[in-house]
C-alpha positions in Angstrom: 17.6 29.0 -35.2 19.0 31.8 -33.3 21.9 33.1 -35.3 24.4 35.0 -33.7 28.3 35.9 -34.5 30.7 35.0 -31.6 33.5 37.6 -30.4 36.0 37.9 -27.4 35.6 41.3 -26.2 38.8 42.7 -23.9 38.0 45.2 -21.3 40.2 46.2 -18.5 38.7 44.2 -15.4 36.0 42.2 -17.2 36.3 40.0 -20.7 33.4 39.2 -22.4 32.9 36.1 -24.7 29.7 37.6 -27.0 27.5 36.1 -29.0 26.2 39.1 -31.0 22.5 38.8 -32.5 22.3 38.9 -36.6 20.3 39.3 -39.1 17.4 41.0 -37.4 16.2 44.8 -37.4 15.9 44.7 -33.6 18.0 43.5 -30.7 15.8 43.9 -27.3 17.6 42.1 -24.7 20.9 41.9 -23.5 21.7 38.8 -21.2 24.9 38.6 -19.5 25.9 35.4 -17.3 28.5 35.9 -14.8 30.0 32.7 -13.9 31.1 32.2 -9.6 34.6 31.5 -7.7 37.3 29.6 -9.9 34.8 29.5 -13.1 34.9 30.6 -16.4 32.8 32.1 -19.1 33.9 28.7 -20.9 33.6 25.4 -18.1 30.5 27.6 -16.0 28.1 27.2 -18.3 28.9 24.4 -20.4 26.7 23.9 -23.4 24.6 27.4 -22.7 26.1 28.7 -26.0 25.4 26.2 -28.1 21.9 25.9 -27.1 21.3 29.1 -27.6 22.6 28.8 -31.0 20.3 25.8 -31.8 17.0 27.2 -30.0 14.6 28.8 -32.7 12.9 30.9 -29.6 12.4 34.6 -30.6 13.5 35.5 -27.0 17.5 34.4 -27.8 17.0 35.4 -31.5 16.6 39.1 -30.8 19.0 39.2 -27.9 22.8 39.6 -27.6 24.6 36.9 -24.8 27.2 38.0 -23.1 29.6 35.6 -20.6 31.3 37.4 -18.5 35.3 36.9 -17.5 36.5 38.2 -14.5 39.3 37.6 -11.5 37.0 35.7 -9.2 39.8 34.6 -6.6 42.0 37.8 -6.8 38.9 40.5 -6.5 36.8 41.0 -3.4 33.1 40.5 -4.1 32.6 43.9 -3.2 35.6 44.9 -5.9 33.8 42.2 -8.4 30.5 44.0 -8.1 32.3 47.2 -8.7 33.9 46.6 -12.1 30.5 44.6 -13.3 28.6 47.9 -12.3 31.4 50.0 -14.5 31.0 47.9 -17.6 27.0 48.0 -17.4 27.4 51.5 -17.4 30.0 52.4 -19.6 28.0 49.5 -22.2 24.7 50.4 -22.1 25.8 54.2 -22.3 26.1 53.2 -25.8 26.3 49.6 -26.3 27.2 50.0 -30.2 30.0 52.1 -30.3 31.4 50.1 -27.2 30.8 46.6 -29.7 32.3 48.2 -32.6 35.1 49.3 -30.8 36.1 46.0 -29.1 35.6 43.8 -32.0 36.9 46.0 -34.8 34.7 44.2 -37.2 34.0 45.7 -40.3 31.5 42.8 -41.1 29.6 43.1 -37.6 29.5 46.9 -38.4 27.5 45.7 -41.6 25.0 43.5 -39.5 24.4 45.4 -36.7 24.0 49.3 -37.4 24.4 51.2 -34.1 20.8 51.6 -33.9 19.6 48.2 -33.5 21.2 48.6 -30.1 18.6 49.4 -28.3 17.9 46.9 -25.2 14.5 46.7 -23.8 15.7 44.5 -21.6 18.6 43.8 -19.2 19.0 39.8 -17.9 21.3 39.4 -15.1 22.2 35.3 -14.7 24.6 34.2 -12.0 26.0 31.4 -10.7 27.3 30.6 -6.8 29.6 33.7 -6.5 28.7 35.1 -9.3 24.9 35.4 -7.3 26.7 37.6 -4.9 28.1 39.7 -7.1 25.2 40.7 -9.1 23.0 41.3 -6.1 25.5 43.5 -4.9 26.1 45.2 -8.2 22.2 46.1 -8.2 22.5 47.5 -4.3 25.5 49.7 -5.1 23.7 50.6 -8.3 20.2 51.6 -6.2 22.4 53.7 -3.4 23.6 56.0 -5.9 22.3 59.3 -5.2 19.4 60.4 -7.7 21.1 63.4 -10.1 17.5 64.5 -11.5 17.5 62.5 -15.0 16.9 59.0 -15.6 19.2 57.6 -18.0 18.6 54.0 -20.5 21.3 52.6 -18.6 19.4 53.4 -14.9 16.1 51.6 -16.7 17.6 48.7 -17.6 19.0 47.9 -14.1 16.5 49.0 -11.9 13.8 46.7 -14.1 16.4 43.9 -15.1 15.2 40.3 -14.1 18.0 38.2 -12.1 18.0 35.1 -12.4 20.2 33.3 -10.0 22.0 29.2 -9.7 23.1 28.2 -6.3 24.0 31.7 -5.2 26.3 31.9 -2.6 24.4 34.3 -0.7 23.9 32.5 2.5 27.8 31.5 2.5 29.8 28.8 1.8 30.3 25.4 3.4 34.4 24.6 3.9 33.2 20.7 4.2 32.0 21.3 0.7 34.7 22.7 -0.7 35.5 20.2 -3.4 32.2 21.5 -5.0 33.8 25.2 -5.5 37.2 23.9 -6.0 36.0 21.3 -9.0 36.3 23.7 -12.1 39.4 24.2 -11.5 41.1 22.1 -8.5 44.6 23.8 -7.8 47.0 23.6 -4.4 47.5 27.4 -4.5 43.5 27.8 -4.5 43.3 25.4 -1.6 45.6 26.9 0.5 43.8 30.1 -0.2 40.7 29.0 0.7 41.4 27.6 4.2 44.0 30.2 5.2 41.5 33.0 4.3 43.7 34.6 2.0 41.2 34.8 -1.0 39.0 38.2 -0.6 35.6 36.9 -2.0 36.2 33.7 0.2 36.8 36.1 3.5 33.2 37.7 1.7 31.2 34.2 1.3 32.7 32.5 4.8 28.7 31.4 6.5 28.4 34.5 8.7 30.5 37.3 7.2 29.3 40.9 7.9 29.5 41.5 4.0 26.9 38.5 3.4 25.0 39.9 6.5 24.8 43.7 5.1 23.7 42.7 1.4 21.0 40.8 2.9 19.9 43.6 5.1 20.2 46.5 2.3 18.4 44.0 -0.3 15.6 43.2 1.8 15.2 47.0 3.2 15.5 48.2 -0.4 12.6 45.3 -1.3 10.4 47.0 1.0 10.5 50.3 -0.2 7.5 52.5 -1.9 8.0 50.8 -5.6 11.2 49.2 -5.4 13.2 48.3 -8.4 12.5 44.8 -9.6 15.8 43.8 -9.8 16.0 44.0 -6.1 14.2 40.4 -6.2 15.9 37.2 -7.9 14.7 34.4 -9.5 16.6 31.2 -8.0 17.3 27.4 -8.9 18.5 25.5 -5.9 20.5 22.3 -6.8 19.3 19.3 -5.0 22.3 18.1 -3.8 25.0 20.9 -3.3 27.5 20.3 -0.6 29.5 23.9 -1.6 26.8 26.3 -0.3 24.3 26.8 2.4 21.4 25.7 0.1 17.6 27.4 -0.2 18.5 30.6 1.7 16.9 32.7 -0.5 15.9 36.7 0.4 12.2 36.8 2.1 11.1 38.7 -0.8 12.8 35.9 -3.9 9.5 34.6 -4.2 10.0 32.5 -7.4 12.8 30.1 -5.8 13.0 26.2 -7.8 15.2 22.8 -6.9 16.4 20.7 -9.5 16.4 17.4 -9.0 19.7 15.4 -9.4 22.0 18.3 -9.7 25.2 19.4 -7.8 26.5 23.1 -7.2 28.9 22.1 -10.4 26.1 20.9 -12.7 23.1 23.4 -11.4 24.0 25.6 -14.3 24.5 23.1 -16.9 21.8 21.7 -19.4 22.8 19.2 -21.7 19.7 19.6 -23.8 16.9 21.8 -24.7 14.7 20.1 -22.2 16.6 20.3 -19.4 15.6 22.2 -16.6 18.7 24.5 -15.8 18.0 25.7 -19.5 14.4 26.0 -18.6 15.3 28.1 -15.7 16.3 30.8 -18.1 14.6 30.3 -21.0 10.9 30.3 -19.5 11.5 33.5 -17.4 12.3 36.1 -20.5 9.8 38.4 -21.8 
């Protein structure tokens, strides 16, 4: 079994619930789920946690889990994107300083010495919104202008594998609201999303000229000499999703799965070990 200690890390934009990796020598991924519009890092993914807690996979044993918090209906996607690209970097500058720091943990300091930070890998896992935002982070993070040295943190990202549930990337259906709107159903939400008050609803509307220029700079980018592998996704459609335009995945997301029987609410929930959102994840680390 996986065993890993479980800390609330506060940042200034971003809050991380982390399930830090124990007892080994080596930690070589880090894999961060950011949840979509109106979730959590609690309701998103549902029993993720404690699956990971129970699997006795190598894969989750010598990897830290991160679920990311953020302000899904009062930041832009754009803004979103922004603030996920700032932790990555500020994190992975030197991910065990920025743990010991946050948690204050005199026993974590014990079980993971500084060294044992270092990622071989970087997971990306969104859901609906949270889709968006991760493929914009990684197009921000590619425009960047090349300062001659290639940093662990520039490694990880252009490499990292993105794996992505019911992304939001072809926009959003208003008929289908109730499936966006079921985490957390609330009048004030509502009346933001049909008045068009709510930035990263103006961003996911079926359409919008920020879902039509991250489509055009992720596909250009995709066909670049050698172009970074996180510029292509790995995506689980839900059968039956009435929140999303459904299976509108980039020309170049060639590994793209449905899963039966499952809603934009439950795509990224697995009840068991055998289920195949868990699947999804599991079966595409290294």
């Amino acid at each position: 079994m996986a065993t890993h200690q479980l800390f609330h890390l506060h940042g200034n934009l971003i809050d991380v619930h982390a399930q830090i990796a124990t007892e080994v020598d080596e930690v070589r991924t880090l894999v961060i789920f950011v949840h979509g519009f109106l979730g959590s890092s609690d309701t998103t993914w549902n029993d993720f946690p404690m699956l990971i807690s129970r699997s006795s996979d190598l894969e989750w044993i010598h990897s830290d889990i991160f679920f990311i918090e953020y302000a899904s209906m009062d930041r832009s996607v754009g803004n979103a994107a922004w603030d996920l690209m700032l932790f990555l970097e500020t994190f992975l500058e030197n991910p065990g300083s920025y743990v010991q720091n946050w948690t204050r943990s005199p026993l974590l300091a014990n079980l993971r010495p500084d060294l044992s930070y270092g990622y071989k890998q970087l997971v990306l896992v969104g859901h609906s919104m949270g889709g968006v935002v991760i493929r914009k982070t990684i197009v921000d993070f590619l425009r960047r202008p090349f300062n001659g040295s290639v940093s662990t943190c520039d490694t990880l990202i252009r490499n990292a594998k993105v794996l992505l549930f019911a992304p939001a990337i072809g926009g959003i259906q208003l008929s289908g609201a109730k499936g966006i709107l079921s985490e957390t159903p609330g009048l004030r939400a509502l009346v933001n999303m049909f008045t068009g008050k709510t930035s990263s609803i103006a961003d996911l509307k079926q359409g919008s000229e920020f879902l039509r220029a991250l489509r055009e700079s992720t596909e250009y980018m995709s066909r670049q000499n050698q172009p970074a592998a996180s510029i292509s996704a790995s995506i689980a459609w839900a059968e039956n999703d009435d929140a999303i335009v459904n299976f509108c995945g980039y020309s170049h997301d060639a590994d793209q799965v449905r899963i039966l029987k499952s809603s934009h609410r439950s795509i990224c929930k697995p009840q068991g070990l055998s289920d195949e959102q868990y699947i999804f994840v599991r079966s595409r680390l290294d």
